[in-house]
C-alpha positions in Angstrom: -52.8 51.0 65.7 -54.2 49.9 62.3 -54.9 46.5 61.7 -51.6 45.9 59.3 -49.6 47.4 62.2 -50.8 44.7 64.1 -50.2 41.9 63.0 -46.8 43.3 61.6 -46.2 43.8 65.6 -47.2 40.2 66.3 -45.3 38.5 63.8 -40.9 37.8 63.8 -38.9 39.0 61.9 -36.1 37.5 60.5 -32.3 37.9 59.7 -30.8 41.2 57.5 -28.7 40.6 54.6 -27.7 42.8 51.6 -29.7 42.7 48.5 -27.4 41.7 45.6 -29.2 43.3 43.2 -32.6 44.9 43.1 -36.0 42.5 44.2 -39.1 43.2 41.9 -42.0 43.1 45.0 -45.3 43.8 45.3 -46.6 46.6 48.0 -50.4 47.7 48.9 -51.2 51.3 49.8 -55.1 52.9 51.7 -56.6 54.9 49.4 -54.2 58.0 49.1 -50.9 55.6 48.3 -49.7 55.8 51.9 -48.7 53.4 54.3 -48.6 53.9 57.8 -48.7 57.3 57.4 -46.4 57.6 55.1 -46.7 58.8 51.8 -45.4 57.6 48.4 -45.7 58.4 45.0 -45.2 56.4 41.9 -41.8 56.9 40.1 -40.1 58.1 43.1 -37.4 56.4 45.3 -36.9 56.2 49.4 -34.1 55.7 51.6 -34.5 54.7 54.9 -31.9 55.1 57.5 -31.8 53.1 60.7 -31.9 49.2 60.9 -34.0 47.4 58.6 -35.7 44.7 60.3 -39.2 42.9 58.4 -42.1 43.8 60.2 -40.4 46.5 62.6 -38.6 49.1 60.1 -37.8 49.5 56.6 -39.7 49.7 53.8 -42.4 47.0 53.2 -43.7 44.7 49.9 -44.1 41.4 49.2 -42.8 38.9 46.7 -45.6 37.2 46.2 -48.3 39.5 45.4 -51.0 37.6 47.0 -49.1 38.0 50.4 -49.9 41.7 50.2 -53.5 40.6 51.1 -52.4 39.4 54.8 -51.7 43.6 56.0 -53.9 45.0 53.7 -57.9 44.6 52.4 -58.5 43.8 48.8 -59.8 47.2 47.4 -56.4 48.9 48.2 -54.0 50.5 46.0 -51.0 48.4 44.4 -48.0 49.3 43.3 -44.5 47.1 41.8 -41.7 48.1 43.5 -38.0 47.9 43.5 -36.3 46.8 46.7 -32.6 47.4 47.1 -29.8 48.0 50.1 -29.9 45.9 53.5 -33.2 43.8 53.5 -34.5 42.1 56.0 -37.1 38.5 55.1 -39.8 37.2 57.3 -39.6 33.9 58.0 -43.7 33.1 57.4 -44.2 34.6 54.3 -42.9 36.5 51.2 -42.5 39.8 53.1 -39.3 42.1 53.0 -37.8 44.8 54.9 -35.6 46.9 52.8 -33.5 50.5 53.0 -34.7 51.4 49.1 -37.6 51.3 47.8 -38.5 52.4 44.1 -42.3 53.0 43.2 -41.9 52.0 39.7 -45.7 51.9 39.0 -49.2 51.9 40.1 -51.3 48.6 39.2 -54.8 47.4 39.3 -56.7 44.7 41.1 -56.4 42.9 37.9 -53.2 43.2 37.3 -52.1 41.9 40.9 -54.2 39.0 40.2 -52.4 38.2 37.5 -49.2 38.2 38.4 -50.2 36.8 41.6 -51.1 33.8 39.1 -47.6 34.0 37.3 -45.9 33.7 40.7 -47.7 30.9 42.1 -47.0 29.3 38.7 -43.6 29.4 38.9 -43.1 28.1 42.7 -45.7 25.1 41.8 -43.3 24.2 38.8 -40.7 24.9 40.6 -41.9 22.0 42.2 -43.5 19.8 39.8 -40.6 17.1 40.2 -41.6 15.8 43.4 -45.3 16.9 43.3 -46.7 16.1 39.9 -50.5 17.8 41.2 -48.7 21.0 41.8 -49.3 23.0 38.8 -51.6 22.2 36.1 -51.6 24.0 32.9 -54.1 22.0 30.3 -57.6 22.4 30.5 -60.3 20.8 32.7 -57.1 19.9 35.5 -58.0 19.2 39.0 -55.5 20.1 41.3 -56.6 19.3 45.4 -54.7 19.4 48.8 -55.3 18.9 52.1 -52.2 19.8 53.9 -51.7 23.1 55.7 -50.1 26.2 53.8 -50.5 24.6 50.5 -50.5 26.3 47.1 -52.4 25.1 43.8 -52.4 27.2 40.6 -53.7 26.2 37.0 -54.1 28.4 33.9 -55.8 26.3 32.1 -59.9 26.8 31.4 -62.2 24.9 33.1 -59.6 24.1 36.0 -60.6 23.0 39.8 -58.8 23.6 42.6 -59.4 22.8 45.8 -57.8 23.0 49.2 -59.0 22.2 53.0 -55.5 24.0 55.3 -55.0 26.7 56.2 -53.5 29.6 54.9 -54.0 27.7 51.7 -53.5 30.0 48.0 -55.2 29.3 44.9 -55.1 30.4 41.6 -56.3 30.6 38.0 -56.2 32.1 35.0 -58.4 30.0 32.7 -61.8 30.9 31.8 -65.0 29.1 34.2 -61.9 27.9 36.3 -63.4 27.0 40.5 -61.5 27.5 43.3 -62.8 26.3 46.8 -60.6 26.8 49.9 -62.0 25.8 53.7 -59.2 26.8 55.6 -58.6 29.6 58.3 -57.1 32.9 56.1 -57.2 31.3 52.1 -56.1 33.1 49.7 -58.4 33.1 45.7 -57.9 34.7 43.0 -59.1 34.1 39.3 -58.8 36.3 36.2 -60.4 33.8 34.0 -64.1 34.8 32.6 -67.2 33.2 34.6 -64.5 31.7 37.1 -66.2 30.3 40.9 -64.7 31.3 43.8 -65.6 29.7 47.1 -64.7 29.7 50.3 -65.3 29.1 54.1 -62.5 29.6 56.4 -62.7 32.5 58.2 -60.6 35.8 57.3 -60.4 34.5 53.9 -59.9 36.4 50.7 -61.7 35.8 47.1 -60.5 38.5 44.1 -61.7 38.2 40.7 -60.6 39.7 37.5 -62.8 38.1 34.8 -66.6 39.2 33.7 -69.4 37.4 35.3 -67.0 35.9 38.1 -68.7 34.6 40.9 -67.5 35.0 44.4 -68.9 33.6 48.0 -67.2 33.4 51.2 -69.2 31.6 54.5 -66.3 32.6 57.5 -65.9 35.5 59.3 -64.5 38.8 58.1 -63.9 37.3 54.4 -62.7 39.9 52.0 -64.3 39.9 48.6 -63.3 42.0 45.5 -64.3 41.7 41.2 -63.5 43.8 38.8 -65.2 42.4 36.1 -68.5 43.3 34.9 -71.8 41.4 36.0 -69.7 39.9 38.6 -71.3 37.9 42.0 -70.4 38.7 45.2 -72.2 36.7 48.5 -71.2 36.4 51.9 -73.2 35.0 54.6 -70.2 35.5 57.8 -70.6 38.5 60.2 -68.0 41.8 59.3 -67.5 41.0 55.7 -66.2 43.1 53.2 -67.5 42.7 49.4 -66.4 45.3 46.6 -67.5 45.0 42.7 -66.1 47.8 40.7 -67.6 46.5 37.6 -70.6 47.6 36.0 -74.2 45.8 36.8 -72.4 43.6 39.3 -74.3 42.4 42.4 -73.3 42.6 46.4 -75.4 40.5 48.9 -74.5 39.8 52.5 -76.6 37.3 54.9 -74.0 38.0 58.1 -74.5 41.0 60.1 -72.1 44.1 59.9 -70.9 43.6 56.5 -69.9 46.6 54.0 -70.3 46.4 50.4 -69.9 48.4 47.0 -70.8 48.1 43.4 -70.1 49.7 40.3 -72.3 51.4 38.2 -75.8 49.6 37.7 -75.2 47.6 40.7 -77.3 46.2 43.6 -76.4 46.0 46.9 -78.1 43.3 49.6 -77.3 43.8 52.9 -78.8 42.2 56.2 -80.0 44.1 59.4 -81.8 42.9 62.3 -83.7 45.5 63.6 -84.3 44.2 67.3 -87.1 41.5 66.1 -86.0 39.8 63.2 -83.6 40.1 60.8 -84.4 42.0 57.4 -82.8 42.5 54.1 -82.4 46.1 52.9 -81.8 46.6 49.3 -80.5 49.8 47.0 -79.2 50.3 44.0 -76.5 52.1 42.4 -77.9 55.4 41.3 -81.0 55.6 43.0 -81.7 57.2 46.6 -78.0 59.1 46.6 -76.5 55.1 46.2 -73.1 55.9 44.7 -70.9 53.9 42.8 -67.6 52.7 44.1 -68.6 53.8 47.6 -68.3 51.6 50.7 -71.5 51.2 52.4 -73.3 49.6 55.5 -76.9 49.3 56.5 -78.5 50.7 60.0 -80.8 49.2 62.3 -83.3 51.2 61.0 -82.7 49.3 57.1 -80.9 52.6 55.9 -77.5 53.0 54.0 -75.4 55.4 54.8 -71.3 55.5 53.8 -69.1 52.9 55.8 -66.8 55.3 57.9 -63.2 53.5 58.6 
């Protein structure tokens, strides 16, 4: 059972109801556009026949497109989809069920960042009325919470959000815009130029758009991914995940166990403790077979071979 399986198995669905017109969703596919085995393909529609009931059957994607992120890691494939028919909603976050589902087309990491941006956006104005701190759109805003499952978004430069809960999402779009987040499974994103991303809960997820974007995750398992060139990736909690798919960008890991990639004219920095003390083993995109946009892990021994999943 893969990891999105599971924690589709643990968590309840809740009721069905017919879509009155089509929902615009989000949906995140492994590397050959499948999901749980099955395969799609951009442009093309699916029925599926039997109940549809969220996170037991159905067809799968997320209003909010930074939800997609809970069931799948941050280097997969997107796609914005069409859901029509019977849907089904989960009652913890933007997930649906649904018997029709259109592929209407393929989307980058920044491109989900985005509109992860725009959506946040419009729920924190949505409820600006009785939470003025919500959204900020003028530069230099500083937006904070401390409650659980809060969301903060700003577009404009030089923003700082912050937020300690859980589950916590934060976004901006502004250039040299921070985001820090210290609870369990946060939620970051930035497309903004030279933007600061931060984090310390553990399972939590940092994504990146803009050049020279700066990334760094202390918990457990954090997922971190930039697309932008020259970008910063460091992560010092065991199992982490870092991906830079721009050019000259720079992967380093202190926790054990972690798997990284760069783009071309990247370094990678991983540790390794090879039954004395720990070490730091070092290669570089292009030299000693080091390939870019290829997932990698370091040995005991201080050699890196591909990650195998």
């Amino acid at each position: 059972m893969t990891q999105a399986e599971i924690q589709d198995a643990a968590q309840a669905p809740a009721e069905t109801a017919a879509a009155a017109a089509p929902i615009r969703a989000y949906k995140a596919f492994d590397k050959n556009l499948q999901c749980r085995g099955f395969q799609f393909e951009a442009g093309k529609t699916y029925e599926h026949d039997g109940e549809v009931a969220a996170c037991s059957s159905g067809f799968h994607a997320c209003e909010n497109p930074l939800d997609v992120w809970s069931y799948y890691p941050l280097d997969s494939r997107y796609a914005v989809v069409d859901l029509s028919g019977a849907v089904s909603r989960h009652d913890d976050d933007s997930k649906i069920a649904a018997a029709r589902i259109t592929i209407s087309a393929e989307i980058d990491l920044p491109q989900i960042i985005s509109d992860g941006i725009a959506y946040l956006m419009g729920l924190c104005n949505d409820a600006f009325a009785l939470k003025p701190d919500a959204a900020a759109s003028g530069n230099d805003s500083q937006l904070a919470a401390s409650g659980n499952d809060s969301q903060l978004a700003a577009s404009g430069y030089g923003s700082k959000l912050a937020a300690s809960g859980n589950d916590s999402q934060l976004a901006a779009s502004g250039y040299g815009s921070k985001l820090a987040a210290s609870g369990y499974g946060s939620k970051l994103a930035a497309s903004g130029d030279d933007s600061q991303l931060a984090a310390s809960g553990y399972g939590s997820k940092l994504a990146a758009s803009g050049y020279g974007s700066k990334l760094a995750a202390s918990g457990y398992g954090s997922q971190l991914a930039a697309s932008g060139d020259r970008s910063k990736l460091a992560a010092s909690g065991y199992g982490s995940q870092l991906a830079a798919s721009g050019d000259r960008s720079v992967c380093m890991s202190a926790g054990l166990g972690a798997t990284a990639r760069a783009g071309d004219g990247g370094a990678i920095a991983l540790t390794y403790h090879d039954g004395t003390r720990y070490r730091i083993a070092v290669a570089y995109v292009g030299e000693g077979g080091i390939e870019p946009h290829v997932d990698y892990r370091v040995t005991d021994s201080g050699s890196f071979i591909k990650a195998q999943y």
